[in-house]
C-alpha positions in Angstrom: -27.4 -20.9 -17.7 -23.2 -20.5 -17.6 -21.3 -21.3 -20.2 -18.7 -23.6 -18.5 -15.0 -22.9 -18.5 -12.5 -23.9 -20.6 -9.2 -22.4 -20.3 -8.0 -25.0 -23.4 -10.8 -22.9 -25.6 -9.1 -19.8 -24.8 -5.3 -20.9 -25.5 -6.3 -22.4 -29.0 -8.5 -19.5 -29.8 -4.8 -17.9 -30.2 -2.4 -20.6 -30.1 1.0 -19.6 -31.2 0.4 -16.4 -30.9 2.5 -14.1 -32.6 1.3 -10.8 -33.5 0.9 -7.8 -31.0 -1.8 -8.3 -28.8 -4.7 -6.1 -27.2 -6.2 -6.6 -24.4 -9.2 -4.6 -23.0 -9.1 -4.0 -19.0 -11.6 -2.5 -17.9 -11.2 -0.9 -14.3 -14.4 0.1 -12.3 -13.7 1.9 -9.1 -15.9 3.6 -6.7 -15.0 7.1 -7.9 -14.6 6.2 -11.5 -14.2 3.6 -14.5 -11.8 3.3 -16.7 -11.0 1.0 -19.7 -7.3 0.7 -20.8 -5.9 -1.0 -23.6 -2.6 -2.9 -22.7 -0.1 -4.2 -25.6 2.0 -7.5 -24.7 4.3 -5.4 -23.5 2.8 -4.5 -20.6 2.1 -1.1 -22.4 -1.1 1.3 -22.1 -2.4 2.0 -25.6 -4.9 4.4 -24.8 -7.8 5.0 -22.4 -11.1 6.3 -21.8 -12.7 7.2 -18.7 -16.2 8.0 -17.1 -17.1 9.6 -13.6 -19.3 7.1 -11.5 -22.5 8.3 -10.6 -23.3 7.9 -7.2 -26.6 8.4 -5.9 -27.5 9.5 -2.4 -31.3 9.0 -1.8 -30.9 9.0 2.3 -28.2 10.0 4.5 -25.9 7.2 4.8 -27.2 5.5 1.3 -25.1 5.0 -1.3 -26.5 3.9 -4.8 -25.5 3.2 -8.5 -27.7 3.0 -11.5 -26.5 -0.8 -12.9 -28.6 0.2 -16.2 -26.6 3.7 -16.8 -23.5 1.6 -15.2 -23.6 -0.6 -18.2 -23.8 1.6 -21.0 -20.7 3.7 -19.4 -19.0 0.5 -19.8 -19.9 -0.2 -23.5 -19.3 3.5 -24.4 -15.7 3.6 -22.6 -14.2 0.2 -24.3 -15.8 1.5 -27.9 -13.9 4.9 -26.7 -10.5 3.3 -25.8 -10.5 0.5 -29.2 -10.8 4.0 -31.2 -8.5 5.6 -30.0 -5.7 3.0 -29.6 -6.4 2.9 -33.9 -7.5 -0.7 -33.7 -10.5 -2.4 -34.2 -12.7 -4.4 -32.0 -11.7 -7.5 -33.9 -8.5 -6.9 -33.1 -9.0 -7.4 -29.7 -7.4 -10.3 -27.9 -9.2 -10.6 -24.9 -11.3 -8.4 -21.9 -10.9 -8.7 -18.6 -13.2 -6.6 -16.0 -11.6 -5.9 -12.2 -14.4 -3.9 -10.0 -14.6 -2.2 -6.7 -15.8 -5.4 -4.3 -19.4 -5.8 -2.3 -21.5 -3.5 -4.3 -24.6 -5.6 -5.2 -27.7 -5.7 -7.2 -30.9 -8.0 -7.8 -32.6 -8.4 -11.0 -34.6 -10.3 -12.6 -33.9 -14.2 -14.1 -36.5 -13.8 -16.4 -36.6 -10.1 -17.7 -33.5 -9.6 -16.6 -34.1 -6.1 -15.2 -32.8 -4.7 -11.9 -35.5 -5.2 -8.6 -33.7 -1.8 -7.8 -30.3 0.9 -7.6 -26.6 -1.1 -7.1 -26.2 -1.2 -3.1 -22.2 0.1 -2.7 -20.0 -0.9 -0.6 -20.0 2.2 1.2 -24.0 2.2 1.8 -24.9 2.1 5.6 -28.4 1.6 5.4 -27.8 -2.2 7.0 -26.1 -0.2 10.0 -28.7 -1.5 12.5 -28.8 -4.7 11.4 -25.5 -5.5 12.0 -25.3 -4.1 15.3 -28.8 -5.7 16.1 -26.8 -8.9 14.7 -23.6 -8.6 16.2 -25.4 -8.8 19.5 -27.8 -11.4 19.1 -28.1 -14.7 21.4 -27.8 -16.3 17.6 -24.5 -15.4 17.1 -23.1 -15.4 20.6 -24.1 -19.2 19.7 -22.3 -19.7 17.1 -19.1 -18.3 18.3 -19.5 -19.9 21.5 -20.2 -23.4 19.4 -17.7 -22.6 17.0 -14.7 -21.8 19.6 -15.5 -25.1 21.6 -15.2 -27.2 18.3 -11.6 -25.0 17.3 -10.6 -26.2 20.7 -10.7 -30.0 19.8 -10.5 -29.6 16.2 -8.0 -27.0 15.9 -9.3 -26.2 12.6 -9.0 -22.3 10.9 -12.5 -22.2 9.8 -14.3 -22.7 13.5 -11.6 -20.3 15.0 -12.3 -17.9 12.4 -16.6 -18.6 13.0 -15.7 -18.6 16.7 -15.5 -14.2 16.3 -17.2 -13.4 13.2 -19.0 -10.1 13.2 -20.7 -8.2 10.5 -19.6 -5.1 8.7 -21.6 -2.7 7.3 -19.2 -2.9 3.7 -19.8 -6.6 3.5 -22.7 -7.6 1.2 -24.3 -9.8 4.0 -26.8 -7.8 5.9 -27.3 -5.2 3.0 -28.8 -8.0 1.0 -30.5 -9.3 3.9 -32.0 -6.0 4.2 -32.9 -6.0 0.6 -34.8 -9.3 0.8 -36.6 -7.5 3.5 -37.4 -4.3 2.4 -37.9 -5.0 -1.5 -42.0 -5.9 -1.7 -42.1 -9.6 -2.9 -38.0 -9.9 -3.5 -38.3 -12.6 -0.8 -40.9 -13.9 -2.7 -39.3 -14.1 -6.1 -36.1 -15.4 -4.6 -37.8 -18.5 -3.3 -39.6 -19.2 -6.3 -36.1 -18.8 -8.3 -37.0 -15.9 -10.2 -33.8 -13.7 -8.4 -30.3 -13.6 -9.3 -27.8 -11.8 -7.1 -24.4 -10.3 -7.9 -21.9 -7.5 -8.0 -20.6 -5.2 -10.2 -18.6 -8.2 -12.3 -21.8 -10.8 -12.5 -23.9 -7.9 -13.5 -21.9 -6.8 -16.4 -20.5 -10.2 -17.3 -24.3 -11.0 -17.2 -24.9 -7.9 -19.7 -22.3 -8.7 -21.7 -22.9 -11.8 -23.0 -26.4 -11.5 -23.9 -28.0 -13.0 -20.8 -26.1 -15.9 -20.6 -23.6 -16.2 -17.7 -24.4 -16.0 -14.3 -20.8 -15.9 -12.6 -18.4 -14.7 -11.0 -14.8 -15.3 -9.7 -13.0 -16.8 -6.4 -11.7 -13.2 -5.6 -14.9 -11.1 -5.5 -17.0 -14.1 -3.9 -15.1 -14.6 -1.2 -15.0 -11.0 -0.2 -18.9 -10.4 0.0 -19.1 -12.3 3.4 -21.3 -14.7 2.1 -18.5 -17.2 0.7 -16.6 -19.6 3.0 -12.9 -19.5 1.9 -12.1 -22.6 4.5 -15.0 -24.8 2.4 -14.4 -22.9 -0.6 -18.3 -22.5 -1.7 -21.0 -20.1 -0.6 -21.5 -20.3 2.9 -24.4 -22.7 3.8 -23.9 -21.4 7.6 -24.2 -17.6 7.0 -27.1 -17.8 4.6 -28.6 -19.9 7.2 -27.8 -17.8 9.7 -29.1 -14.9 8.4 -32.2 -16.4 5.9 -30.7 -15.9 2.6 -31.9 -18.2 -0.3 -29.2 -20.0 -1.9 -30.5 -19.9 -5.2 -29.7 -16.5 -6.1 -25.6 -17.3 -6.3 -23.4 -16.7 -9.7 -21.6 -19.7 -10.7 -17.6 -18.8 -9.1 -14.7 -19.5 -12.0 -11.1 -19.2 -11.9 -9.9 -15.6 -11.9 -7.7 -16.2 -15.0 -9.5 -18.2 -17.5 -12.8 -18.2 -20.2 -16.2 -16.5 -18.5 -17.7 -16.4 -21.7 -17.8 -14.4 -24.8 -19.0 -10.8 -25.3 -22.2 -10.9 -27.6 -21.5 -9.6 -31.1 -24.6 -7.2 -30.5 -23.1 -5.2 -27.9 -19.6 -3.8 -30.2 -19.9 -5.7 -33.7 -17.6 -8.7 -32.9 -17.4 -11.0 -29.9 -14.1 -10.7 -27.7 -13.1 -13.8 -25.1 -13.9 -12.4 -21.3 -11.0 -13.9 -19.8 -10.7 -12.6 -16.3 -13.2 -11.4 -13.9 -11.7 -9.7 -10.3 -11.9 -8.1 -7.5 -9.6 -4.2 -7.5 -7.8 -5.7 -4.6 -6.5 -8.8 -6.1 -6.3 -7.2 -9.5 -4.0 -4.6 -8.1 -2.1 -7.4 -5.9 -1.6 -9.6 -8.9 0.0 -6.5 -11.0 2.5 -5.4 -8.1 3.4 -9.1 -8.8 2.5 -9.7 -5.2 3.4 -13.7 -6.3 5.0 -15.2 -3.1 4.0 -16.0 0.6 4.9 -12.8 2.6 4.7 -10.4 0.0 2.8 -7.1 1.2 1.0 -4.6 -1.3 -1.0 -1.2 0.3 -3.5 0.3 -1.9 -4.2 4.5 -1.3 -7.4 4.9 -3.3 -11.1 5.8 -1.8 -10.3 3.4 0.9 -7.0 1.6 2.0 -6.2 -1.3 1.9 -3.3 -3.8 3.1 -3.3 -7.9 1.4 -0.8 -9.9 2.8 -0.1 -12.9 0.6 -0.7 -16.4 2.8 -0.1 -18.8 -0.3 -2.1 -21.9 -0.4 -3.8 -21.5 3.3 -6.5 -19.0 4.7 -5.6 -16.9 7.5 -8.0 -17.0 10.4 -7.9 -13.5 12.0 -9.5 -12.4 15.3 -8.4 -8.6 14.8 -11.1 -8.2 11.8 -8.8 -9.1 8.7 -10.5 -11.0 6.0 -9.1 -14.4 4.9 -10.1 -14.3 1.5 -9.3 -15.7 -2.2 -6.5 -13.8 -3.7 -7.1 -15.4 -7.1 -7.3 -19.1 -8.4 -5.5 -19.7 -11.8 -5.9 -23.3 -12.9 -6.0 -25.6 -10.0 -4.2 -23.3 -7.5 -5.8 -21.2 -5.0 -4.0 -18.0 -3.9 -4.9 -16.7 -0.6 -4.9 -13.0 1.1 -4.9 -11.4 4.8 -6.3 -8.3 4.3 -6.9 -5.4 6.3 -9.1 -2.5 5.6 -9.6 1.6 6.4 -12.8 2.8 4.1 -11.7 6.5 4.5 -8.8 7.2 2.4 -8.9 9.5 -0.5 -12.6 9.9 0.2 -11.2 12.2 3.2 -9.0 14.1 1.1 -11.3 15.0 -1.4 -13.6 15.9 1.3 -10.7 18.2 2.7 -10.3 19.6 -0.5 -14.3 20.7 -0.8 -14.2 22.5 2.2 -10.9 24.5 0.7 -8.0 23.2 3.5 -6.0 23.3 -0.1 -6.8 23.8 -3.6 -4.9 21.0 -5.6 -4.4 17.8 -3.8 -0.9 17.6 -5.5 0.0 20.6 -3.2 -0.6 18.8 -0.1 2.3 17.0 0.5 4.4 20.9 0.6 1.7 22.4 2.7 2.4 19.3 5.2 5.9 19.9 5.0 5.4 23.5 5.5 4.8 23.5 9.5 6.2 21.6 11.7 3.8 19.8 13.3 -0.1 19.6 13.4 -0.3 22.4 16.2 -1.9 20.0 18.4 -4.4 18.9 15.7 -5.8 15.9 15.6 -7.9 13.7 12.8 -9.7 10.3 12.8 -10.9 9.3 9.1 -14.0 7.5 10.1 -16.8 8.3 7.2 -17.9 5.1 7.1 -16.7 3.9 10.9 -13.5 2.4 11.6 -12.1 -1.3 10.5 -9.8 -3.1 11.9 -8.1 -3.7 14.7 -10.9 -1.2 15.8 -13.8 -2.6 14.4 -16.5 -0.3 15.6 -19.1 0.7 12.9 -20.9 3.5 14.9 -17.2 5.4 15.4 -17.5 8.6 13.9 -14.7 10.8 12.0 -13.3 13.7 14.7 -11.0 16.6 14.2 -9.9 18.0 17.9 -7.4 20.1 19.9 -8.0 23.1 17.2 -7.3 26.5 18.6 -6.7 30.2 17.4 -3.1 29.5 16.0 -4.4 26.5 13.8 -3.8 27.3 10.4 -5.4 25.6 7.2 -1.7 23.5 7.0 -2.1 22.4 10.3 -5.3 20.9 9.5 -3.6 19.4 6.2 -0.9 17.8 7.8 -3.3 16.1 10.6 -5.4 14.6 7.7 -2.2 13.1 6.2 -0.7 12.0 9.5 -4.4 10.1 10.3 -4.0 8.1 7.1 -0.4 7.4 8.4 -1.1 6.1 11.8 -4.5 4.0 10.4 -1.7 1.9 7.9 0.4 1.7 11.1 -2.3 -0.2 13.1 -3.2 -2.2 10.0 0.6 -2.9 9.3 1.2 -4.5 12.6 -2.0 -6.0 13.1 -1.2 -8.4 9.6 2.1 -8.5 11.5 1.6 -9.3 15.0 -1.5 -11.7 14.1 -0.1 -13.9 10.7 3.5 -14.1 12.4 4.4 -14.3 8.3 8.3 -13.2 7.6 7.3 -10.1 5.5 9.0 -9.3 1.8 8.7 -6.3 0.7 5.5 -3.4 0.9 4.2 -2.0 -2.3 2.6 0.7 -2.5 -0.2 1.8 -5.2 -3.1 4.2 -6.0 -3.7 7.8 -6.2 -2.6 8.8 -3.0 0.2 7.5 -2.8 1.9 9.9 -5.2 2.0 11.7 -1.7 5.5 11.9 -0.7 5.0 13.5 2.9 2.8 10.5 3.6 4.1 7.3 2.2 7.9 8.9 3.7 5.5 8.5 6.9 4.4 5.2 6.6 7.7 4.2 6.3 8.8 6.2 9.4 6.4 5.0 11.1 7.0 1.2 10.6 10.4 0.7 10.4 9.9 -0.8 6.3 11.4 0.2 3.0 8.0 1.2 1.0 8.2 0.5 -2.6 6.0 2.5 -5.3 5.7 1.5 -8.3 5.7 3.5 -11.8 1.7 2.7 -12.2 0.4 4.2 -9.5 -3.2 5.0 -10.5 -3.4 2.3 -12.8 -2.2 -1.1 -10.9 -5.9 -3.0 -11.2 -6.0 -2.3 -14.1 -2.2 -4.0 -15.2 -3.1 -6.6 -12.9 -6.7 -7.4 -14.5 -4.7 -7.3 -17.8 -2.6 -9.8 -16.5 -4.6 -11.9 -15.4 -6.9 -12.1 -19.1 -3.3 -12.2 -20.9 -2.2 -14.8 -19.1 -5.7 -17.1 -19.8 -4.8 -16.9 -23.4 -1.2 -17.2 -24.1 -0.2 -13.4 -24.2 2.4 -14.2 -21.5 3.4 -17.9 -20.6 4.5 -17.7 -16.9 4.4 -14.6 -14.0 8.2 -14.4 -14.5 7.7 -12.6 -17.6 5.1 -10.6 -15.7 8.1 -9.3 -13.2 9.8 -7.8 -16.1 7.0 -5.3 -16.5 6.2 -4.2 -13.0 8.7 -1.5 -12.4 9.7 0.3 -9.3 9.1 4.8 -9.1 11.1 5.0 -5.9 11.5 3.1 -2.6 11.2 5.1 0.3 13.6 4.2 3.4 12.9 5.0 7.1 14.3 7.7 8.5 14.2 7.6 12.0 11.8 9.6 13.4 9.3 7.1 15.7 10.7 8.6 18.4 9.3 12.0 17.2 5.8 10.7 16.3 5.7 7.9 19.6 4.1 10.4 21.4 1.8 12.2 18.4 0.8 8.7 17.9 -0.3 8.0 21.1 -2.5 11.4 21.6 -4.0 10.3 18.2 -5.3 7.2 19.9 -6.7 9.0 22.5 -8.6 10.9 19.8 -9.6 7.6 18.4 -11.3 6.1 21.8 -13.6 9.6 21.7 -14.7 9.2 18.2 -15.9 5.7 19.2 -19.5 4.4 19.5 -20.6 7.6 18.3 -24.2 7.0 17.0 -24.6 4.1 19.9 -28.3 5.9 20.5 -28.9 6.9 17.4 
């Protein structure tokens, strides 16, 4: 049972407010979660943080405890209130952004987990979605789907006339749950099942058992939410046999979830915004306007291309998905995706290529070229414009001169070239006059490579002062915003502030060719485990 929302609540909870205000965001990545307190200034007034806990019980699984997940949560805000010297009364509101499609079952009744939090990175639906992808079922439907585009001309058959499943959307991993849990199936018919991700789980925790929701940003990326109807897609659970029961209730981004029971920290606090990283970290480069362009650099990338109040219906493999809705207005976001980001450079670094990944960017610098070294980040297959999940990553043309730098610099230059492809796919495919590009997360403190990216699209990149943190601003933003702490997004500008904007220098016609070997490279790392 929700507790409805009412943004009026949450603006006279604190009308004409004055004093300083606090605002809890907590920030839960795949690597780690954090929870910041932010001023009205826009300021961090301390932080806590915890080390996620992944668990790998098969290769290719990829697992969370939601139980232990929790209590990191409770034990990080109580960490961060003490040490920003307020207390939790004090607090004006929370707002919780989370890495997207990592999902759980538990229990309506009890209340307890059926079993471990599925992430995003899990490939243990692999063969179903190939299986899928292949099927007379869905050849059907985009057969049926691109004759109705033709005479209707609408987005959402064109975008049904090539959908495909991928392995990091919750679709077939839940499908594969319902399957492989004894009696889940069961218990979901008979109502007894609730589904959600990382936000509907602890938003569920939170308040005591009492909402089951979830926002328009982290719905509509699981796969399973129709951003054309806006509302959980009848025709995929249909498609693929998923009761419709199990759903969270979806809420405006920015606005009142509920409040956090006074059992869990002593006093209840207003949980004002629920979103997904992407969107959070969107929102706080104050990605506002039709055309604007941010690039995260974290465990994965990720490119979100602002479309304003329409859905973008891609045939390359980006997702046309929510952005955020505040109040009546939806905001909408092409976005393109590579899963292997940092996730390849802390691999790089446990195999000792380098010792300190702030060192990388001078031991790229410090050879010419890659020696004839090639990379293809492809952990968890590659996205688009490629979209092959059985891809595998490949590092070739090594030989007795290669040096540990070499190898660096190919690893850096791979990252480069796979926000080059998703760059001009958004381009080439949305024909939107671009902005600007911003640039966030922790790899993008990387000079050699984000000098690259520039290079290697033509395109002033701008970074930002908060980096690491941008979700995390952005979540802030958005709870702030639900309760008065900032009246308008132009005020929000006036925090965001620019590190450094990179300019092109020139040098495609250096890295044309490079380029174009490291697509060769590409087609052999392609359809990899085809027989496995």
């Amino acid at each position: 049972m929700s507790e409805g929302p009412d943004v009026h609540e949450a603006e006279e909870a604190h009308e004409g407010l004055k004093h300083e205000a606090f605002i809890v965001s907590i920030d839960i990545g795949t690597t780690s979660l954090r929870s910041h307190i932010y001023d009205n200034h826009g300021h961090i007034k301390a932080s806590s943080s915890k080390k996620i806990e992944l668990i790998y019980p098969k290769p290719g699984w990829s697992e969370m405890d939601p139980e232990h997940l929790y209590s990191q949560v409770v034990t990080c805000v109580e960490e961060s209130v003490k040490a920003a010297g307020i207390k939790v009364s004090d607090v004006t509101c929370l707002g919780i952004a989370v890495q997207r499609n990592t999902c759980l079952t538990w229990d309506r009744e009890t209340g307890k987990p059926y079993h471990n939090f599925i992430t995003w990175q899990d490939l243990r639906a692999r063969d179903y979605v190939k299986s899928w992808n292949t099927s007379l079922t869905l050849k059907a439907l985009n057969g049926g789907s691109k004759f109705l585009h033709t005479f209707t001309r609408k987005k959402r058959f064109l975008s049904a006339s090539v959908l495909k499943f991928m392995s990091p959307q919750v679709t077939l991993r839940l499908l594969w749950l319902l399957d492989n849990i004894p009696d889940l199936r069961k218990k979901a018919t008979d109502g007894l099942v609730m589904f959600g991700c990382i936000e509907s789980w602890l938003l569920w925790k939170l308040t005591g058992s009492r909402v089951h929701a979830t926002d328009y940003s982290c719905a509509s990326a699981t796969g399973l939410y129709d951003p054309f109807q806006v509302a959980w897609s009848n025709i995929v659970c249909g498609l693929v046999n998923i009761p419709m029961n199990i759903f969270p209730e979806v809420l405006p981004t920015s606005g009142l979830f509920g409040h956090v029971d006074e059992a869990v920290f002593g006093s209840s606090i207003p949980i004002t915004c629920l979103v997904g990283d992407q969107s959070a970290s969107m929102f706080g480069e104050c990605c506002f306007d039709v055309g604007d362009i941010k690039c995260t650099l974290g465990t994965g990338m990720f490119i979100d291309l602002n479309t304003g109040e329409s859905p973008h219906a891609s045939i390359a493999g980006l997702y046309p998905i929510i952005g955020w809705k505040i109040g009546d207005k939806l905001t909408y976001i092409a976005e393109g995706i590579a899963t292997d980001t940092g996730s390849v450079i802390n691999w790089a670094q446990e195999l000792g290529y380098f010792e300190d990944v702030r060192e990388t960017a001078s031991i790229a610098e410090s050879v010419e070229d890659t020696d004839g070294v090639y990379f293809v980040p492809a952990f968890s297959g590659l996205q688009a414009p490629i979209n092959d999940d059985k891809a595998t990553s490949l590092m070739i043309g090594m030989q007795p001169s290669t040096t540990k730098a070499h190898i660096t610099r190919a690893i850096l230059e791979s990252i480069g070239f796979r926000f080059k492809l998703l760059y001009e796919t958004v381009l080439n495919e949305t024909k939107i006059p671009l902005n600007f590009v911003r640039v966030d997360g922790g790899v993008c403190n990387n000079d050699f490579l984000v000098q690259l990216m520039a290079d290697l699209t033509n395109q002033i990149i701008n970074r930002s002062t908060q980096t690491e943190n941008m979700s995390s601003l952005g979540t802030a933003f958005f709870a702030g915003l639900a309760m008065g702490v900032w009246k308008d997004l132009k005020e929000l500008e006036k925090i965001r502030k620019t590190e450094r904007e990179f300019e092109p220098q020139q040098n495609w016609s250096k890295y044309k060719p490079v380029f174009h070997q490291w697509e060769r490279a590409v087609s052999r790392s392609q359809r990899w485990y085809e027989e496995s």
